[in-house]
C-alpha positions as MATLAB code, in Angstrom:
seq = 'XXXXXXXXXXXXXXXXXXXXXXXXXXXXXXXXXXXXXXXXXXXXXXXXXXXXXXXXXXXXXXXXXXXXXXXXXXXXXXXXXXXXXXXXXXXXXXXXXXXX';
ca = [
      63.204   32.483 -114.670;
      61.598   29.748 -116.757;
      63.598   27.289 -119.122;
      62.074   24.942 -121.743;
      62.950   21.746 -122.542;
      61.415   20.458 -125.717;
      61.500   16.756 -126.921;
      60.021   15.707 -130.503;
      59.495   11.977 -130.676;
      56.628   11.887 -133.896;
      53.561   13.406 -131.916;
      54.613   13.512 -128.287;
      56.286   16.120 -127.120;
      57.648   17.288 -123.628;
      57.662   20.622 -122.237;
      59.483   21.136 -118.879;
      59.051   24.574 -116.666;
      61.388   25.546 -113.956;
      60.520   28.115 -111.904;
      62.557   30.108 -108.768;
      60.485   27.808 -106.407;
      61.119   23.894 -108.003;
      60.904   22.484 -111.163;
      57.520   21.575 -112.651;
      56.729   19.453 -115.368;
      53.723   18.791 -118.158;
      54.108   16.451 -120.719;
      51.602   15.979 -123.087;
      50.419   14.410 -126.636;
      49.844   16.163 -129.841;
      48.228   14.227 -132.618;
      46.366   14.516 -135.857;
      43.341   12.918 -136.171;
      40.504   12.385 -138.681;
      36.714   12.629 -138.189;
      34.300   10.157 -139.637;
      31.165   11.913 -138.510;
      27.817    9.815 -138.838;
      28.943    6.125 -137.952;
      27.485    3.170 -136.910;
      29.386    2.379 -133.850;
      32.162    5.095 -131.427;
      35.826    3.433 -132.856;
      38.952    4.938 -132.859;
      41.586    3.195 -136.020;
      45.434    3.655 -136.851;
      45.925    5.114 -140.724;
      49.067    3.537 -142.079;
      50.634    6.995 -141.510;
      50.042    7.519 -137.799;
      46.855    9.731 -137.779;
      44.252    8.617 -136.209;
      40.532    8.035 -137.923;
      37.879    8.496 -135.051;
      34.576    7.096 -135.884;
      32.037    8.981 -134.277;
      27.828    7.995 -134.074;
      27.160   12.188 -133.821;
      26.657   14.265 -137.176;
      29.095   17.399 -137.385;
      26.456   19.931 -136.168;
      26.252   22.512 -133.293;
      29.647   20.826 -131.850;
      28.384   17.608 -131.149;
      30.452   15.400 -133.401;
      33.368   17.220 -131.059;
      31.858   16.097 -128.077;
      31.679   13.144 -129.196;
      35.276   12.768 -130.753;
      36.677   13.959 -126.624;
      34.372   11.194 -125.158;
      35.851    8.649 -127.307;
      39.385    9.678 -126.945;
      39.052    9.834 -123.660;
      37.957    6.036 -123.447;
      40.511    5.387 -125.757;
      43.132    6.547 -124.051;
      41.735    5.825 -120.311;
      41.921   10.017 -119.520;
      39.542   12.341 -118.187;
      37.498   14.477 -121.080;
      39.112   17.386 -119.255;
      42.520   16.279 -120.311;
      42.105   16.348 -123.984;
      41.161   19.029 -126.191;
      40.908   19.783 -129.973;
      43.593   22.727 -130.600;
      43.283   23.050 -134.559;
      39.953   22.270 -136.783;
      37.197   21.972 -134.979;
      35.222   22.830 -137.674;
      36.670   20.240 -139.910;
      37.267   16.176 -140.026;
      40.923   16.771 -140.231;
      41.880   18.169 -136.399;
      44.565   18.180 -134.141;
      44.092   17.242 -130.317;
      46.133   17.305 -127.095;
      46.486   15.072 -124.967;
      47.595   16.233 -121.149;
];
């Protein structure tokens, strides 16, 4: 059988499987973030709130502006691009990304 154990702290959150042969754990990140498409320089700022703006150099067409938002993330948060993904709004500034 699998049980879940789920932890809210804010945005992080931990989700732990057990299954017949050993327990295996994932924890991961959830966090809301805002797009500034279009900017000078890559930058990733706190809001007073907790969301994250990401400044981004790409405009918001044919998906680039979302590449662009994982590469910088990624350097942000010293993680492979394959470990974060945009879950909610990728066709909007305001998104929501995980973090693994």
């Amino acid at each position: 059988g699998i049980s879940l154990h789920f932890v809210h702290h804010r945005t992080c959150h931990t989700v732990r499987f057990v299954f017949l042969g050993g327990p295996e754990e994932r924890t991961f990140m959830r966090l809301r973030i805002i797009v500034k498409p279009n900017a000078r320089k890559n930058a990733v700022e706190a809001n007073d709130d907790g969301t994250l703006i990401v400044h981004v150099s790409e405009p918001p067409r044919e998906g680039r502006a979302n590449r662009k938002v994982i590469e910088v993330l990624a350097e942000h948060f010293r993680k492979p691009k394959r470990h974060i993904a945009i879950v909610s709004g990728t066709r909007g500034k305001q998104k929501i990304i995980e973090i693994v």
